[in-house]
N, C-alpha and C positions, 0 to 999 in steps of 0.2 A: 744575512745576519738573523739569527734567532730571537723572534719576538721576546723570548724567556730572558737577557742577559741583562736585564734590569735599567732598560731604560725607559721602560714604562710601568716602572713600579714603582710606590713609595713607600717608604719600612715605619709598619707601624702607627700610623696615621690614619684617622676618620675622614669623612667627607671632610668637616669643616678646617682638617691639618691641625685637629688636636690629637695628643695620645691617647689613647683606649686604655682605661684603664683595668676593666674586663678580660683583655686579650692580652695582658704585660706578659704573662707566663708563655705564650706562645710568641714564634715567629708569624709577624703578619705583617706582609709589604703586601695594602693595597693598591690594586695596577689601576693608575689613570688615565681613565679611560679616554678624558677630554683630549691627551695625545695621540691617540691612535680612530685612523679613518673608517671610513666602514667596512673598505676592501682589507684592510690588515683587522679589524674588528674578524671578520671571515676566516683571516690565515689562521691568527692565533687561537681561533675557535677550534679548527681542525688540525693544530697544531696540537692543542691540551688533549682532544680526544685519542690523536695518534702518541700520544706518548702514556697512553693509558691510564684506567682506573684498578682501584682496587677490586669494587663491586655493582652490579647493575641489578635494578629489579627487573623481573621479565616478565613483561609485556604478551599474555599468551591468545588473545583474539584478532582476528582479520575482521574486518569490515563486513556488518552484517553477524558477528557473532557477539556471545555474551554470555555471562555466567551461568551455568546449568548447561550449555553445549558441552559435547564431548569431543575433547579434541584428539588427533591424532599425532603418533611418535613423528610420522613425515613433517608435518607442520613444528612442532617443538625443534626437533634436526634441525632444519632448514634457518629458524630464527641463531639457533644457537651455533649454529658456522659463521653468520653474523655477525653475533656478540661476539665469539673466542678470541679473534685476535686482539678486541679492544680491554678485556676486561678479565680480571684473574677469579674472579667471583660473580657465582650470580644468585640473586634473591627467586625464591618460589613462595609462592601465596595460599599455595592449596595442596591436598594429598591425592583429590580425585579428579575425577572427570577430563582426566587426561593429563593434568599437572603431575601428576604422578611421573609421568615420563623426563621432566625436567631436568631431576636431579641423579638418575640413569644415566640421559644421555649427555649432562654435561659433565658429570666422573670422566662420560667414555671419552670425553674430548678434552681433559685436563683441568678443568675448571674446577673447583670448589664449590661446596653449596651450604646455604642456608635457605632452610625445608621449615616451610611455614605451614601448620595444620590451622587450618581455617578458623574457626569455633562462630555461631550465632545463638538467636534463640532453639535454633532445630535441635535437639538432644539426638535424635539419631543421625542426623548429619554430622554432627560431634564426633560421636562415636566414628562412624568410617574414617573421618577424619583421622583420631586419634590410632587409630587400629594401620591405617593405613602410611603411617609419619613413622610409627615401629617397625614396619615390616621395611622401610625405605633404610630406615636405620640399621637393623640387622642383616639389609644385603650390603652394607657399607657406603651408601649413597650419601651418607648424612653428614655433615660438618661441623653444622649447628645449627639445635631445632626450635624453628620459634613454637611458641605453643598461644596460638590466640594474637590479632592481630585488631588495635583499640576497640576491644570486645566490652572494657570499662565507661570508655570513653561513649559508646552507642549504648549502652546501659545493657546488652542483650544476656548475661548472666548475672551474675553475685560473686561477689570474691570469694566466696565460699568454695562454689562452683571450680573458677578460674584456678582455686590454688590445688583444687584436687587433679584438673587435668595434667597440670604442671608437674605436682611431685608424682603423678603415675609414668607420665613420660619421663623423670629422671631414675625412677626407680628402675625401670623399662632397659634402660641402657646410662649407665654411670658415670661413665668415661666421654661419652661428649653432652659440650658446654649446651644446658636447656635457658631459655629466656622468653621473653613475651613483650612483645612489640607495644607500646601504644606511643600517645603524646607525650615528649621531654615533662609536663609538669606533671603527668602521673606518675612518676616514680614517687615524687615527694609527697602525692596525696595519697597512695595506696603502699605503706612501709612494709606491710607484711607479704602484698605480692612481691617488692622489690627486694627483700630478705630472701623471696625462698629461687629468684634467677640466678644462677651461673652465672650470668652476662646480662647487663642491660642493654635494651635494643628500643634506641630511642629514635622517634620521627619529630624531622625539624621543618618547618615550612616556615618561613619568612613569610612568602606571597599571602599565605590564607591568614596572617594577620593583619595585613592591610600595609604591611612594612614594603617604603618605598625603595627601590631597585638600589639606590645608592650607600643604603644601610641596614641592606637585607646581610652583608658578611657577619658585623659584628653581633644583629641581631642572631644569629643561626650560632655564632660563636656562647651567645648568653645562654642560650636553649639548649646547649650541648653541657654546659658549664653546671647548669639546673642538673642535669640528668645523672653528670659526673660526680655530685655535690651527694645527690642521693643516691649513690651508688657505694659511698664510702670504701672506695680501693677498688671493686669491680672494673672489669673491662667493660667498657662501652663503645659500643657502635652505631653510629647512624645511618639506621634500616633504610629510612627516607628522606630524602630534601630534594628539591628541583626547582624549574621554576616553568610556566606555561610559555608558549610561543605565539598563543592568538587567545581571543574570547573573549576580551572585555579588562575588565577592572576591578579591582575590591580595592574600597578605602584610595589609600598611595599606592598601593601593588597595580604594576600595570602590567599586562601580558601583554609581550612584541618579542620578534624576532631577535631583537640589537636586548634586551632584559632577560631574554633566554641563554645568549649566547654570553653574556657580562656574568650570568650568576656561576653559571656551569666554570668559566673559564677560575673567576675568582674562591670560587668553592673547591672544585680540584686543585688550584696551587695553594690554599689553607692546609687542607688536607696533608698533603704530598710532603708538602714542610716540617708535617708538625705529626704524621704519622699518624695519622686518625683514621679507622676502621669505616668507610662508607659507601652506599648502595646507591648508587643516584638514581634518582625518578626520573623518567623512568627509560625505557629503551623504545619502544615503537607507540606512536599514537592508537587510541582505541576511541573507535566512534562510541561506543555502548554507554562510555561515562561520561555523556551530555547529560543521561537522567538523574543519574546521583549527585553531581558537579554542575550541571550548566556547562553553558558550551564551553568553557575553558575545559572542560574534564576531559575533551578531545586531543588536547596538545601539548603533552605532557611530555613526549617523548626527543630522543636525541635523532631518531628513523621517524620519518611519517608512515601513515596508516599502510601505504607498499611498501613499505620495507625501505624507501630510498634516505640516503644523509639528506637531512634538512637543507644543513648551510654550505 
């Protein structure tokens, strides 16, 4: 019997088996978890990943590698034979130093992309960026292009800045959807970047707000809710959401193996339900972002740091 036929779900329902009044508009049968052991914790785990995602962010460093390395088309292949049969979309984060190859090779292998140009303080790193996200565009590689990735949120431009890259990449190419990733409550604080996306591309993390495992769904349902609120009729998609599998704790957020495998499974059947555009965080562990993150920054993924399934 298929863990999915509803006998470990309950419709609609919070931890405490009250309604949600947040989520009325959507379908939401929280699955409870307190009936299911840990060996079927496992099945249904590889259960939701085998019946797929919409989207996955891609994960492009081996162990011992890190931002500024150059990577190669073989290693990008190699992850995205991986990914393809689980996921119909994949996220790219950067236009060079080898991400460039991402959204090439996952065209050649049917997948869909969203082509993210990096942006920091660097102005000439921008620029490649930008230069490099059109030219991915005009060989036909591009789906939808982010433009700047919580570039607001780390303060590293001005919005000045941000909205000029933005309408020169929509100028640039018309006809596909341009948008700009940050955190769900920057849409509501920055109106006029959110004016001038195509599509908002909002990142949701329960975990790094301290929200405990059990009310990380509705929490990540409000965060989506914020984003769609300030998007007035836009399309919205969630770039990011996950949850870690090791490293410690923030606040009520605890990273384990059984809090990795509860958020993914309950986040993919929200989703699935209710038809909502998302990239899950992320696809393979990357040692590198212990320094940015601490060590949960490591375990992030649905593959660990070899390439093998977790659970």
């Amino acid at each position: 019997m298929s863990y999915r036929e509803g006998h470990y779900y309950s419709s609609n329902e919070n931890s405490n088996g009250n309604s949600n009044e947040n989520t009325s508009e959507y379908v939401n049968h929280n699955i409870v978890f307190s009936k299911i052991s840990s060996k079927n914790l496992t099945a249904l785990w590889n259960e939701t990943l085998e019946n797929g995602m919409h989207g996955i962010c891609f994960s492009l460093y081996e162990d011992g590698q890190k931002p500024g390395d150059i990577i190669t088309a073989e290693q990008v292949n190699r992850r995205i034979q991986i990914l393809k049969p689980h996921s119909k979309w994949v996220r790219s984060f950067s236009c060079i130093e080898g991400n460039e190859h991402i959204p090439r090779i996952a065209h050649q292998n049917g997948m869909k992309t969203l082509v993210g140009a990096w942006l920091g303080n660097d102005l000439e790193l921008n620029e490649r960026e930008i230069t490099s996200l059109i030219e991915l565009a005009k060989e036909g590689c591009v789906d939808i292009a982010a433009v700047g990735n919580e570039v607001m949120y780390r303060g590293d431009l001005t919005e000045e800045q941000l909205l000029e890259y933005i309408n020169r990449v929509k100028l640039a190419f018309p006809n596909i959807p341009v948008g700009y990733v940050d955190a769900y409550y920057e849409f509501s604080h920055r109106p006029n970047i959110t004016n001038a996306c195509d599509v908002i591309l909002t990142n949701c993390y329960p975990y790094w707000e301290g929200c405990p495992i059990e009310h990380s769904l509705n929490h990540m349902i409000s965060m989506f809710n914020s984003a769609k609120d300030s998007g007035q009729g836009k399309r919205v998609i969630i770039t990011e959401t996950g949850w870690p599998s090791e490293g410690g704790f923030l606040k009520g957020a605890v990273a384990s193996n059984e809090n990795a495998m509860k958020y993914f499974i309950e986040t993919s059947s929200w989703c699935k339900k209710n038809n909502i555009e998302i990239f899950y965080f992320s696809s393979f562990d990357e040692s590198w972002k212990v320094g940015p993150e601490g060590e949960v920054g490591a375990y992030w993924g649905l593959w660990d740091k070899n390439e093998k399934l977790k659970f």
